[in-house]
C-alpha positions as CSV (number, residue, x, y, z in Angstrom):
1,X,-131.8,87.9,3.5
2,X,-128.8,85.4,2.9
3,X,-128.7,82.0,3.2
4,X,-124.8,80.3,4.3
5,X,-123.3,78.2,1.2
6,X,-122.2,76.0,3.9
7,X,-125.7,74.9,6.1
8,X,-128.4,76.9,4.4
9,X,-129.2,78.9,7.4
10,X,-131.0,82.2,6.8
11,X,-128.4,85.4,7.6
12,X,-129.3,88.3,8.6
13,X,-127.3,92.0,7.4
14,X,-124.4,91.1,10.8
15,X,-124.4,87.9,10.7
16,X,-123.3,87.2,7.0
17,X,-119.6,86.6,6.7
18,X,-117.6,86.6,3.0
19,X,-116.4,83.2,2.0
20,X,-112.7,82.3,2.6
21,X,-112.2,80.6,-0.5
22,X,-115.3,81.6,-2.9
23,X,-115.4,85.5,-1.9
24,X,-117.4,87.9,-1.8
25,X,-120.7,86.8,-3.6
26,X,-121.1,83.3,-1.0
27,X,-121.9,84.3,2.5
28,X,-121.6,81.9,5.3
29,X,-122.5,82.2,9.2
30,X,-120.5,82.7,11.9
31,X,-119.5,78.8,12.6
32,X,-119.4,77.7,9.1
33,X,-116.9,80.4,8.3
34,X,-114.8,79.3,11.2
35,X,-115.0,75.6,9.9
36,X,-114.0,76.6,6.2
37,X,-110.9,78.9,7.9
38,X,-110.1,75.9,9.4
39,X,-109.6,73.8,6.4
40,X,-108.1,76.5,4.5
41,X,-105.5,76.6,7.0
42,X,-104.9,73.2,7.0
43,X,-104.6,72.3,3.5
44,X,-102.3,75.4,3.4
45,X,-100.0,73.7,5.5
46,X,-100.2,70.7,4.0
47,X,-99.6,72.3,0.3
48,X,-96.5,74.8,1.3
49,X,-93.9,72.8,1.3
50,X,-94.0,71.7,-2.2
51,X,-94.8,75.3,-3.2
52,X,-91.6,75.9,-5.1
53,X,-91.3,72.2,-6.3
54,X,-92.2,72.4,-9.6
55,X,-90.7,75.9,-10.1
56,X,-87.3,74.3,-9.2
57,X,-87.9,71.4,-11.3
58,X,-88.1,73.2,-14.4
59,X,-85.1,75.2,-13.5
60,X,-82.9,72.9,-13.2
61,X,-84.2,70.9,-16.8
62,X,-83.5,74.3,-18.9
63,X,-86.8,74.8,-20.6
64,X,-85.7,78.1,-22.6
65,X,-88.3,78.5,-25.7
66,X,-86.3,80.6,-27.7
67,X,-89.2,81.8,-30.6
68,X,-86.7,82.2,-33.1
69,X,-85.8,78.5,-33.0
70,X,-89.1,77.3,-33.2
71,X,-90.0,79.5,-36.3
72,X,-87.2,78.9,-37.9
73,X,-87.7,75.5,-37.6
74,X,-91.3,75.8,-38.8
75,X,-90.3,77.4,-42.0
76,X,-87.5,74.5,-42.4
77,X,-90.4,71.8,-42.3
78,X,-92.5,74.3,-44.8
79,X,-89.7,74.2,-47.1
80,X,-89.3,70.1,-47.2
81,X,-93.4,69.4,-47.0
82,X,-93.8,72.4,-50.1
83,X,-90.8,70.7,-52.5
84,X,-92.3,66.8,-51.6
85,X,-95.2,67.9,-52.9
């Protein structure tokens, strides 16, 4: 027997939904899972329109890492710190 994440009641083999948002291992009843679909939904709506916000943002600024820059200017620094000391 299952209990629901959500109120505790006991489940029985049918009655046992998966979670919507933790998965398979968290059961929850019949209403509960209705409730938690609920707020899914809504805080869906809620996020998607700033979905692509940051992805845009960071776009536009450029930020290439080109690794051959950074280790080349690694091995500049190594250069000056080794013939300082």
């Amino acid at each position: 027997m299952n209990k629901c994440e959500e109120c505790g009641k006991k489940l029985g083999i049918l009655q046992a939904y998966n979670h919507p948002a933790l998965g398979k291992k968290h059961t929850v009843c019949c209403n509960c899972f209705d409730k938690v679909s609920e707020s899914l939904q809504k805080w869906t709506d809620f996020i998607l329109p700033y979905a692509d916000f940051f992805q845009k943002s960071n776009k536009d600024k450029n930020f290439d890492f080109n690794l051959k820059n950074i280790s080349y200017s690694f091995i500049k620094l190594q250069k000056i710190f080794t013939n300082i000391l």
